[in-house]
C-alpha positions in Angstrom: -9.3 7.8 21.9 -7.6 6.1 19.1 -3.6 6.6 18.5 -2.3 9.0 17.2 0.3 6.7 15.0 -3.2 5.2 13.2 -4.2 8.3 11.4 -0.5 8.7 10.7 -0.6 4.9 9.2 -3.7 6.0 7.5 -2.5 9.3 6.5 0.9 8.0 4.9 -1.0 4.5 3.4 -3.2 7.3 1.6 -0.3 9.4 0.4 1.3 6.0 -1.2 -2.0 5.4 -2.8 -2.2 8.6 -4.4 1.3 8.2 -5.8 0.4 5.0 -7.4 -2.8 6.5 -9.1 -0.1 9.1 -10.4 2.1 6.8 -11.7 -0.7 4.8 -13.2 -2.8 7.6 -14.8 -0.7 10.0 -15.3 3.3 10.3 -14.8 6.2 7.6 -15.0 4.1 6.6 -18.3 5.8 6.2 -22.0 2.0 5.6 -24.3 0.7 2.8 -22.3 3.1 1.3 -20.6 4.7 1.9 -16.6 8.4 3.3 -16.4 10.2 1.3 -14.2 11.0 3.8 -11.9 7.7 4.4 -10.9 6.9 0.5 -10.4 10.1 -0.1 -8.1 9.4 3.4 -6.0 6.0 2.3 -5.2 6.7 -1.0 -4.6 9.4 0.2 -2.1 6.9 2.6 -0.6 4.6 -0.2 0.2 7.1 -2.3 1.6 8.3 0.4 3.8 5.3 1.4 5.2 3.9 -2.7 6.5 7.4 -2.7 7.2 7.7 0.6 9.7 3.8 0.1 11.0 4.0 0.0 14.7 3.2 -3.2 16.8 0.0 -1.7 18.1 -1.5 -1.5 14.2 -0.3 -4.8 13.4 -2.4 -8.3 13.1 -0.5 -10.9 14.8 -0.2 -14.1 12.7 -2.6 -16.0 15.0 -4.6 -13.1 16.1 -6.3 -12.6 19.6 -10.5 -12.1 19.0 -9.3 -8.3 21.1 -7.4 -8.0 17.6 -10.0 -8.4 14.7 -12.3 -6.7 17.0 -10.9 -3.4 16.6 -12.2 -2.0 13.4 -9.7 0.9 12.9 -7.1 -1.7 13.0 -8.9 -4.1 10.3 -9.7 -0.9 7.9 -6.0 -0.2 8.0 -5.0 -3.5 6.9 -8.1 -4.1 4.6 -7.1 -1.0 2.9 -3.4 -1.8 2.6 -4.2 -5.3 1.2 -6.3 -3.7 -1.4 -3.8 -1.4 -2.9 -0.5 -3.9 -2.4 -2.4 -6.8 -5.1 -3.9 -4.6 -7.6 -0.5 -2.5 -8.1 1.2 -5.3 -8.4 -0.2 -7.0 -10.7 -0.7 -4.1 -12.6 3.0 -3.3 -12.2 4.1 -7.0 -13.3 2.0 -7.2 -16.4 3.8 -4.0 -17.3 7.1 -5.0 -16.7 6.9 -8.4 -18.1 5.6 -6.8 -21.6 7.7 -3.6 -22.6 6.2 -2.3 -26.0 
C-alpha cells in the first residue's frame, strides 16, 4: 500500500493548484492584470510544499532506476513541474507589465 504522506502531497499540491486557478481566473485580479499578493502567496505555497515533501516522495538528483520506477512518485513530481513553470511565467509577465 502506498503512504499515506503521498495522497497528502497529492492532496495539498491539488489544493495549491486550485488556488492559482483562483487567483488567475477569478480573485487577486484588477481588469486583466495579477495583484501581487496573489503572485507572491502562490509562489510561496509552491515553494513550501517541494520544500516540506518528505524524503520518501522526493527524486534524488542522480536517481536510483527503484526511483523513476515508482509511478506514484513520478505523477507527483510530473504534476508539480507542470503547475510551478506555467504560473510563473504567467505571474512574471504580469508583474513585469502593471497597466
Amino acid at each position: 500500500m502506498p503512504p499515506v504522506c503521498g495522497l497528502d502531497a497529492h492532496t495539498k499540491l491539488s489544493y495549491i493548484s486550485n488556488f492559482i486557478v483562483h487567483v488567475s481566473y477569478r480573485g487577486f485580479r484588477r481588469d486583466d492584470e495579477l495583484l501581487p499578493g496573489g503572485v507572491i502567496e502562490a509562489q510561496s505555497m509552491l515553494r513550501d510544499w517541494e520544500r516540506n515533501l518528505p524524503e520518501v516522495l522526493k527524486i534524488p538528483e542522480n536517481p536510483e532506476p527503484r526511483h523513476l520506477l515508482d509511478r506514484a512518485r513520478c505523477s507527483l513530481h510530473m504534476a508539480y513541474h507542470q503547475v510551478s513553470p506555467v504560473w510563473l511565467a504567467k505571474s512574471r509577465r504580469s508583474v513585469a507589465n502593471p497597466r
